[in-house]
VOGU-3710 file (C-alpha; in Angstrom, 3 decimals, decimal comma):
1> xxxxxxxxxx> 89,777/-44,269/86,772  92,205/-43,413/84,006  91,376/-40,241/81,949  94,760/-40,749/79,913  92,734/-43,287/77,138  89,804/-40,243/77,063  90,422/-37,965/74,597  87,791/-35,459/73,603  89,475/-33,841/69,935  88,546/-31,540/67,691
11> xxxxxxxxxx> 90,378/-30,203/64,452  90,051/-27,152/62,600  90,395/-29,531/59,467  89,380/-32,481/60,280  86,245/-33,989/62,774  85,342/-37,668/63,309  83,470/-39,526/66,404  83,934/-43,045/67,146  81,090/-44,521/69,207  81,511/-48,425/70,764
21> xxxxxxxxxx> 79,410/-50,581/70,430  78,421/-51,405/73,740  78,057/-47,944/75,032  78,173/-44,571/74,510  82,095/-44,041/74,528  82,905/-40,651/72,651  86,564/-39,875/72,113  85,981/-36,442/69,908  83,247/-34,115/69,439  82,859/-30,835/67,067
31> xxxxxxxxxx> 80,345/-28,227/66,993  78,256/-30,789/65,964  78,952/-33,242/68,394  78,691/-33,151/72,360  79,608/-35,489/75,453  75,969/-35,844/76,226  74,401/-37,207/79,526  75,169/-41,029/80,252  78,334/-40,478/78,024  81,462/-41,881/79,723
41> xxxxxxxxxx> 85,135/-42,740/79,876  88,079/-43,804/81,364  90,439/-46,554/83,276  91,646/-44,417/86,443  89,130/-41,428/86,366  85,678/-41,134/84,614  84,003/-37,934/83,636  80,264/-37,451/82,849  77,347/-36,142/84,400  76,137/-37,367/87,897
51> xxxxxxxxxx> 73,302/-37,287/90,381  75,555/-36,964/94,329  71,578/-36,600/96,159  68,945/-35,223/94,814  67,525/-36,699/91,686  66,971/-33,229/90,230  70,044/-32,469/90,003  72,715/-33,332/87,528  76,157/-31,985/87,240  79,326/-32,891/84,793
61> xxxxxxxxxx> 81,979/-34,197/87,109  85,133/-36,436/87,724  85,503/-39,722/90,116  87,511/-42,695/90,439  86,262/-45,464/88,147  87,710/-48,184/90,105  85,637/-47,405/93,291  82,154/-48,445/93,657  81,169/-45,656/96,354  81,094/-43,060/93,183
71> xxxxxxxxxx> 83,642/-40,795/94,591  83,599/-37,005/93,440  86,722/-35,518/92,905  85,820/-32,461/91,101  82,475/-30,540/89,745  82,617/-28,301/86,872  78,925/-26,711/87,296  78,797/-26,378/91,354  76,454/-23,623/91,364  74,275/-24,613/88,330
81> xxxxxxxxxx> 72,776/-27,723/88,523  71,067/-28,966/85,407  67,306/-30,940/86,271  66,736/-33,243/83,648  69,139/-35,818/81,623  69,669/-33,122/78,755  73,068/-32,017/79,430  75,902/-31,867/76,926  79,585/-31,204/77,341  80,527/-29,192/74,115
91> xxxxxxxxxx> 84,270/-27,734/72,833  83,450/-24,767/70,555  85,404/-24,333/67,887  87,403/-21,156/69,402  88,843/-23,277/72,356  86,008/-22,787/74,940  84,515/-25,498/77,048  81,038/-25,513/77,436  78,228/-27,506/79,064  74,829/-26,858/77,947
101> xxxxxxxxxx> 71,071/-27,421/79,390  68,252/-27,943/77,136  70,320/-28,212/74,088  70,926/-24,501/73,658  71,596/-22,927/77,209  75,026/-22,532/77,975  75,097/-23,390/81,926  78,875/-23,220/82,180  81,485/-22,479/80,501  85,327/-22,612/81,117
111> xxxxxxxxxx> 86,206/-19,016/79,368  88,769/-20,131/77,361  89,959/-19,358/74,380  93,122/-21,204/71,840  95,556/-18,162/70,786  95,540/-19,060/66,893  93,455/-20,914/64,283  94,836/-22,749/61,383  94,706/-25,899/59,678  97,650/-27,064/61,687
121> xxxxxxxxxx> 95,855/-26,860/64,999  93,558/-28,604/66,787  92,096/-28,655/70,304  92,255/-31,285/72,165  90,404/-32,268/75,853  92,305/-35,318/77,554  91,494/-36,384/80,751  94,879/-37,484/82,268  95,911/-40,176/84,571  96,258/-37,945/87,471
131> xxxxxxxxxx> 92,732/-37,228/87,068  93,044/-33,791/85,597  90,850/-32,594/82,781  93,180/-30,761/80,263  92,440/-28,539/77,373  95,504/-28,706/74,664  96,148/-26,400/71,618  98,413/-28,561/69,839  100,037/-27,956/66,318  103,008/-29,380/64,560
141> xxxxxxxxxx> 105,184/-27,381/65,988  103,868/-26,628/69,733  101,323/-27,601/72,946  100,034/-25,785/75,371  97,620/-26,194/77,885  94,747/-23,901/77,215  92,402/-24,644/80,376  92,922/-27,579/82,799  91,020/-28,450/85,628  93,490/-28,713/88,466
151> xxxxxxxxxx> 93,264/-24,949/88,103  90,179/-25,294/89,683  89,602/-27,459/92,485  86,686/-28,058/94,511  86,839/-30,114/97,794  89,514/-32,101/96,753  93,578/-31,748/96,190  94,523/-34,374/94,258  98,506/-35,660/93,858  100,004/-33,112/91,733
161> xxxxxxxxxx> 97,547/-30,863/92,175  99,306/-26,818/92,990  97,356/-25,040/95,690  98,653/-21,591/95,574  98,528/-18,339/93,178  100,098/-17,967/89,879  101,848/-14,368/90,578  102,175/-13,156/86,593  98,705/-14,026/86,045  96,653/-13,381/89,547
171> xxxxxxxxxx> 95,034/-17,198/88,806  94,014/-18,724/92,129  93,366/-22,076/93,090  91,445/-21,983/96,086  89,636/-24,642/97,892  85,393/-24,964/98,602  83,946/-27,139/100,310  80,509/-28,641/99,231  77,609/-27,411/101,465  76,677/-30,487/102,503
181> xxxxxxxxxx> 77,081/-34,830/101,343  74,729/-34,508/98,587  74,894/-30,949/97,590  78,184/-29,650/95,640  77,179/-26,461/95,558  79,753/-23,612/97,360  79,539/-23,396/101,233  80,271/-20,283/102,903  84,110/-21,125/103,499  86,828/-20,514/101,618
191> xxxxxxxxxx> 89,816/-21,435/101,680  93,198/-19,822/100,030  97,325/-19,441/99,879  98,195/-15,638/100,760  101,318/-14,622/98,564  101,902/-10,792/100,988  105,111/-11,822/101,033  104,890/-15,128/102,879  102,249/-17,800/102,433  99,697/-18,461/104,823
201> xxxxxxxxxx> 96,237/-20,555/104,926  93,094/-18,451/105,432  89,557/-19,803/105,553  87,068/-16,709/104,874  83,045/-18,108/106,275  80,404/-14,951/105,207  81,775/-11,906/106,322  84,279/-13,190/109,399  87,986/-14,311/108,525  89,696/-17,570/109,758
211> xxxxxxxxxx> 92,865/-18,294/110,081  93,493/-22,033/110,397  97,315/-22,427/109,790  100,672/-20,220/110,140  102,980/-19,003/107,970  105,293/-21,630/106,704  108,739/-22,538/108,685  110,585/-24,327/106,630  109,407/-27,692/107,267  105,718/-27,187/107,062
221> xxxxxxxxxx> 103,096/-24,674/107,703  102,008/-24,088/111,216  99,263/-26,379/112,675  99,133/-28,653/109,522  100,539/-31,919/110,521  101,066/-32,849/106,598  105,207/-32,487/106,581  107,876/-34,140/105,297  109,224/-36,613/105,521  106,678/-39,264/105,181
231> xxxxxxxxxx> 106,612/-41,961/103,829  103,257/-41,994/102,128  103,794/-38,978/100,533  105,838/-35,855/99,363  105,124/-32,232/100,111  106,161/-30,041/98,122  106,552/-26,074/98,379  107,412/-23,653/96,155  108,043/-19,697/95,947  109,988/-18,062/92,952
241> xxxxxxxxxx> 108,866/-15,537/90,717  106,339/-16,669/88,660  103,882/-18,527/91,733  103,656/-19,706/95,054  102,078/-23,143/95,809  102,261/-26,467/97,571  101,029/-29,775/96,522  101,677/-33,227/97,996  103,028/-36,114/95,884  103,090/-39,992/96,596
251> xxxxxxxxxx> 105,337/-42,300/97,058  103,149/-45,309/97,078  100,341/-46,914/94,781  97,621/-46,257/97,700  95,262/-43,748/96,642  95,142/-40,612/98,841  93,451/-37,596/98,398  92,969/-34,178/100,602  89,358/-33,561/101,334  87,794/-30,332/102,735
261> xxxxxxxxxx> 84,612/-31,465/104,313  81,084/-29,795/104,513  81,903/-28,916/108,280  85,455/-27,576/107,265  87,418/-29,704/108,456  90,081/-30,924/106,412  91,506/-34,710/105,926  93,838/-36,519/104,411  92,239/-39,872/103,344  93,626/-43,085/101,533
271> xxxxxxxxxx> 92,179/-45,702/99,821  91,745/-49,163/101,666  91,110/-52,348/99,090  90,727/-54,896/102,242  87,183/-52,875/103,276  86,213/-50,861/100,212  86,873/-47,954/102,033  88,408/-44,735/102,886  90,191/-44,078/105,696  91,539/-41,040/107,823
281> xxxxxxxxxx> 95,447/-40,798/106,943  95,945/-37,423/109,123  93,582/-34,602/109,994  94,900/-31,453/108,104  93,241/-29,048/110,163  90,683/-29,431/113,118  88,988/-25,954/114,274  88,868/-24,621/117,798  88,082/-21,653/120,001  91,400/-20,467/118,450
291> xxxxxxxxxx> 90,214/-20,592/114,648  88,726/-17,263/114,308  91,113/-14,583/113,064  91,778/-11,548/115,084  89,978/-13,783/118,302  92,396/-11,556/120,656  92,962/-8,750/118,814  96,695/-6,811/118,542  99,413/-8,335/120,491  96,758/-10,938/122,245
301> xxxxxxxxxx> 97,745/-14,415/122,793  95,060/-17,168/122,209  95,278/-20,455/123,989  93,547/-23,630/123,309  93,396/-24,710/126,716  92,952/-21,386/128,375  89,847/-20,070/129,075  89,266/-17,366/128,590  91,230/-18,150/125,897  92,867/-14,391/125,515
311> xxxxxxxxxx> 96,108/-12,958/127,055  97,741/-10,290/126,221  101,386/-10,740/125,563  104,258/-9,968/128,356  104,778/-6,181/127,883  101,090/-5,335/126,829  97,929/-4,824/128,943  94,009/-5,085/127,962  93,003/-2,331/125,525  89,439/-2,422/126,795
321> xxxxxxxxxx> 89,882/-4,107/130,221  86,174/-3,732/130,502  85,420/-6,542/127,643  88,397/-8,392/129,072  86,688/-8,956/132,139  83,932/-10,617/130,316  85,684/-13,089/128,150  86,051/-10,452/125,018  89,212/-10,100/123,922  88,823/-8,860/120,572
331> xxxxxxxxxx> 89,866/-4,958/120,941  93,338/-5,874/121,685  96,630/-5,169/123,799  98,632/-1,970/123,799  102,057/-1,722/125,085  102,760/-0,660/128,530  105,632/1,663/127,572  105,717/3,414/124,527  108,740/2,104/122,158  111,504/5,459/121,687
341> xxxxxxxxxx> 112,173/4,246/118,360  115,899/2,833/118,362  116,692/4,766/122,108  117,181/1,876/124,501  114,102/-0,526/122,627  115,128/-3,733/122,794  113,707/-7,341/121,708  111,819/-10,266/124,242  112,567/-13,777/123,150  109,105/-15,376/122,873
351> xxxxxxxxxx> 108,866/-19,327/121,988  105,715/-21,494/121,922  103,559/-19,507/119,517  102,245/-19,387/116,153  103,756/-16,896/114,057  101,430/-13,742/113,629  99,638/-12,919/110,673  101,900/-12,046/107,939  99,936/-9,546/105,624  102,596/-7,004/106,773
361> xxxxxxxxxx> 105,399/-8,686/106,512  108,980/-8,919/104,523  111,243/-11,671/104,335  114,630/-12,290/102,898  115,720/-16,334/103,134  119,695/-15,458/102,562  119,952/-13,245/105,664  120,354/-14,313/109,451  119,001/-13,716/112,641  121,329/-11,253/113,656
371> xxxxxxxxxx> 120,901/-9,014/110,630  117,483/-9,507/111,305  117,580/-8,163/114,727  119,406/-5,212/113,072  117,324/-4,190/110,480  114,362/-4,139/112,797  115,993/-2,033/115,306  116,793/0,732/112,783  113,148/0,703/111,567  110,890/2,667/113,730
381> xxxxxxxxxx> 107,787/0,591/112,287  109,336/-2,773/112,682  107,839/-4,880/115,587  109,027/-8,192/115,542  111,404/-10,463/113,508  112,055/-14,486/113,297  113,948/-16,530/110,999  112,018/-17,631/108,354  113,144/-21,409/108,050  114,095/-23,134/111,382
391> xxxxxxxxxx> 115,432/-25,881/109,487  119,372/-26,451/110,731  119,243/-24,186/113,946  117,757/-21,412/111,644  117,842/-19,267/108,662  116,081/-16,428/106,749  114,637/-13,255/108,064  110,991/-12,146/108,573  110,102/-9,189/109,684  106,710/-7,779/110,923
401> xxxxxxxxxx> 105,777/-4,069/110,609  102,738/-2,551/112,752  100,606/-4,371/115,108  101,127/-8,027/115,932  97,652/-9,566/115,623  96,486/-13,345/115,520  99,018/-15,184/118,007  98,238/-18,688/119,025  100,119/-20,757/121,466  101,418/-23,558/119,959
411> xxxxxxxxxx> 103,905/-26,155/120,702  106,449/-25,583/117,784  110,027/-25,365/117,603  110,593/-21,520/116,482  111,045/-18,335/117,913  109,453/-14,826/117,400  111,541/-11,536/119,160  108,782/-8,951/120,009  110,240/-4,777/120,474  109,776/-3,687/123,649
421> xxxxxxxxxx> 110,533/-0,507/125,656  113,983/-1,422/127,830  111,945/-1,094/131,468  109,334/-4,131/130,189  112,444/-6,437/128,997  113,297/-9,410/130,870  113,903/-13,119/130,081  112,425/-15,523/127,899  108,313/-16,245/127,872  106,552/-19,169/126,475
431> x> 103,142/-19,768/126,109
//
């Protein structure tokens, strides 16, 4: 489905709708004119209104043309379905997106509005190639996107598509999966990129957080098999200033998308022309006993194929032995020896674990693991360090500050160095 040829337009000086012959094709609407229901367009992508279940419900959406299965790549009214055949998509005059129920009831709305009005300028909705909805304020002498819907994904990352945080603005893609096949409404989970210095993956489901990847190491972000290279597609990450994001690329003609399902789990699927079918590229994320964040509290270790699946790290014992004892490892480790803060505290070499959570964290990519080792030593709050990219035998400094808390085992190439008191140091530990 191709939204390039699709282009909704309106001008502050000059309206006109072209209708085909055949069907109801719009390619501009005013005030007075709307992308009603059974209205469509498009080569790659189409967008119109669509019934995924129940035939109640109707909601304005985006799928692949091409494929016959009707696939959903993004919903613009998740949480407010419309139940008859009178919805409209409308662009007011001021910039803002609207879809409306009824003919009068504003259902959802994009909130946006274009900077300046003129005669020169017009808005202008184009639904691209990549399958991204756009919203352009165009004059003779600039463009600018004014709303675009790869700002908002549902389920689905689409090539191109940034999943991150725009850090000047606070604007956050996150990810949602639909609650069930036939029902894109919101589930419970969540899914987002934390910027607290370093990025990390986070899956929030009612009141309890998840943690379902690492922080990123340079090559990919811990327990997410998508990496580079490949050579099916690109991944891309990036961290300056302005935002932090990733978003995969392809290399190939194949279609591929990244789909969080209704059960959270997340795959990467590509398009198959032999069987009309998609098919399961590489599982992003599977969840386990290990998923739940904070499982084994401060300086805990949680194991896959442990059970009980808690242990507290080499130089820590059981905070509450008592719930230890029953499989409850959720208050936590403390240290055996107290640290003396720089007097003889010294670091344990620990390999084969996820890194802990980051939220309290620093990081500087230009300085190495020895400097590391010496600004943590000098900091009486400081509690672990790492390089930050173990890309060519290591680079970049993280540091952690306070308690260590969310450590998996995991069979990755990296290192963490935990401070302990000098008595509890000795050799190297795995898990």
């Amino acid at each position: 489905m191709d939204f390039h040829c699709m282009i909704i337009q309106v001008s502050f000086s000059l309206l006109f709708l072209l209708v085909s012959s055949t069907s109801a094709t719009l390619d501009s609407i005013s005030s007075n004119h709307a992308l009603t229901d059974g209205d469509t367009n498009g080569k790659m992508y189409e967008l119109g209104f669509f019934t995924p279940g129940k035939p109640e419900n109707r909601y304005l959406g985006i799928w692949y043309k091409k494929i016959s299965m009707g696939t959903v790549v993004w919903v613009a009214n998740r949480e407010t379905p419309i139940t008859d055949t009178s919805g409209k998509l409308k662009l007011s005059i001021d910039g803002n997106l609207q879809i409306l129920s009824g003919g009068s009831t504003v259902i959802w709305s994009s909130n946006s509005i274009v900077s300046t009005r003129s005669n020169d300028t017009m808005t202008v909705l184009q639904l691209l190639d990549t399958g991204n909805l756009v919203l352009w304020e165009r004059s003779s002498r600039k463009q600018r996107v004014v709303w675009q819907s790869f700002d908002y994904p549902g389920n689905t990352i689409l090539p191109g598509m940034k999943f991150g945080k725009n850090l000047v603005t606070g604007r956050e893609s996150s990810l949602i999966p639909w609650k069930s096949a036939d029902d894109p409404s919101p589930s419970l989970y969540y899914h987002w990129l934390d910027t607290n210095g370093y990025p990390q993956i986070f899956v929030r489901h009612g009141s309890v957080l998840t943690r379902k990847y690492g922080p990123r190491n340079g090559l990919k972000f811990q327990g997410l098999p998508l990496a580079n290279p490949n050579p099916m597609y690109f991944l891309e990450f990036v961290y300056d200033e302005e935002e932090v994001y990733y978003r995969f690329e392809l290399k190939t003609s194949v279609l591929q998308r990244i789909l969080v399902r209704p059960d959270d789990t997340t795959v990467l699927l590509h398009w198959i022309d032999q069987i009309q079918d998609w098919a399961v590229y590489g599982f992003a994320a599977e969840r386990n006993q290990c998923g739940r964040y904070g499982l084994c509290g401060s300086y805990g270790i949680c194991s896959i194929n442990r059970y009980p699946s808690c242990k507290c790290m080499a130089g820590f014992r059981p905070r509450i032995p008592d719930e230890w004892d029953k499989a409850n490892g959720s208050s936590g480790c403390v240290r055996k020896r107290a640290l003396e803060c720089g007097n003889g505290d010294g670091f344990r070499k620990i390999s084969g674990v996820m890194f802990p959570d980051t939220r309290r964290s620093w990081y500087n990519h230009s300085m190495t693991l020895k400097e590391s080792e010496m600004v943590c030593r000098r900091n009486c709050d400081c509690t672990a360090y790492a390089n930050s990219d173990i890309r060519k035998g290591g680079r970049g400094c993280l540091l952690w500050y306070g308690e260590l808390i969310d450590i998996t085992g995991y069979n990755e190439k990296q290192v963490l160095y935990i401070k302990l008191a000098a008595s509890e140091l000795a050799g190297t530990h795995s898990f």
